[in-house]
Every structure is written in C-alpha cells, then in structure tokens.
N, C-alpha and C positions, 0 to 999 in steps of 0.2 A: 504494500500500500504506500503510496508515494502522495505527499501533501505539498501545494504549493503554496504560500502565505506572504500575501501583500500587504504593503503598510506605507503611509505618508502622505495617500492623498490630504485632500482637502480643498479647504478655498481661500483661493490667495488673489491680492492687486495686482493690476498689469504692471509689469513690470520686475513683478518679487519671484521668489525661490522656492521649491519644493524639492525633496527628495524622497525617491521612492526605493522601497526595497521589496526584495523579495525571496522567502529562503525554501528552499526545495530539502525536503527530511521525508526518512522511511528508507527503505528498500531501491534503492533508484541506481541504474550501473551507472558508470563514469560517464559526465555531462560532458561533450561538446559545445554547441551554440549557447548560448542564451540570449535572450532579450527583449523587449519593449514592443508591443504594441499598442494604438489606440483606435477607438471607434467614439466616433461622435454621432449624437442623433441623425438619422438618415440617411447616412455611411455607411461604406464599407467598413471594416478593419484594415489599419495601415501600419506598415512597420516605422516605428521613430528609431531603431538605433539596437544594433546587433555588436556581440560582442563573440569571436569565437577562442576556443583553448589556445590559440597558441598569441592572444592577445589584441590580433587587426579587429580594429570596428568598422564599422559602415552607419551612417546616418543618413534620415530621411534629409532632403534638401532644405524643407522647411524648419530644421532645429537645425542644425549646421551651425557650430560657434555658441549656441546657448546651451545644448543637452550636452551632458558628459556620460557616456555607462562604466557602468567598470562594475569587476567583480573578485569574488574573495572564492578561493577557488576549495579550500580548506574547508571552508564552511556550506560550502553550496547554496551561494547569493548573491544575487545581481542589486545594482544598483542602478537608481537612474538620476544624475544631478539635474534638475532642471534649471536655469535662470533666464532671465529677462523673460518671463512672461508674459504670453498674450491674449486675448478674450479666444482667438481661433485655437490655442492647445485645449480649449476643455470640451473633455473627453472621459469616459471610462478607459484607464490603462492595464493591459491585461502584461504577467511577464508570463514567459513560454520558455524552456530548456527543450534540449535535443539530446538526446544521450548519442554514444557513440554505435550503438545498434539501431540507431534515427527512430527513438522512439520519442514522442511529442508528450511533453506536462504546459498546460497553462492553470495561470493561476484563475480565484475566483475576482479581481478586476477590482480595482482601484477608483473613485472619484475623482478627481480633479477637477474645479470650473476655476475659471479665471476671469476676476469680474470685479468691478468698482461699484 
C-alpha cells in the first residue's frame, strides 16, 4: 500500500510564496520521476515542473524563473517552491512519482488560489 501526502496549499497574494510538499510512504520500489501537476477549473491537467533521479528538471513555460522542485530523495519527497504568484496559478496541485518499473502514484491534490 503506497500513500501519497500533500501539504502547503492554500491562499496567498499575487505576488507571494507557497510551498508545497509531498511525501510518498508504504511499500513503493525505487522512484524515478516525480513531480507537479495542476488543473484549474475547466482544464485539462498540466504539468508545472518534473524533476527526475538523476537530478535534470523540466518546467512548464508559464512558471519558468518563479517555481523551483527539488526533492529529498532519502525520504521520498518532492517539493514544489513557488514564488511571484499569480491569480492564473490557482489551481488544485496534484504531485505524481514514477517508480523505476513506470508504475504511476499521484497524490490526493492540493488547493492553491491566488487572489487579493
């Protein structure tokens, strides 16, 4: 049984910072990928920012320069820094691991709005 467990959302000013985490416990074989997605009402799901084992990330265009991921690999937990926020990142943020036998965990999804 493999749990994924997010934490950080919330609601913050344009402009301000959140960080989100997310820790993967239980039974789970050695992770690969990890990383961040969102969906905004009437969206699709989009990837913001992938992080894989041997350290290269990828980011969506739109966070580029404000989102940072990085992860703790001891623990089995991603992060996502966000800053300079803006009314368009709010979203439900899901985080998703990959294991090395490409088996999929996503978590159960974070709030985020961003709003004055």
């Amino acid at each position: 049984q493999v749990q994924m467990v997010e934490s950080g959302g919330g609601l913050v000013q344009p402009g301000g910072s959140l960080r989100l985490s997310c820790a993967a416990s239980g039974t789970i074989f050695r992770i690969d990928d990890m990383g961040w997605y969102r969906q905004a009402p009437g969206k699709q799901r989009e990837l913001v920012a992938m992080i894989i084992s041997g350290g290269s990330t990828n980011y969506a265009d739109s966070v580029k320069g404000r989102f940072t991921i990085s992860r703790d690999n001891a623990n089995n937990t991603v992060y996502l820094q966000m800053n300079s926020l803006k009314p368009e990142d709010t979203a439900v943020y899901y985080c998703n691991v990959i294991t090395l036998v490409r088996t999929s965990y996503w978590g159960q999804g974070t709030q985020v709005t961003v709003s004055s």
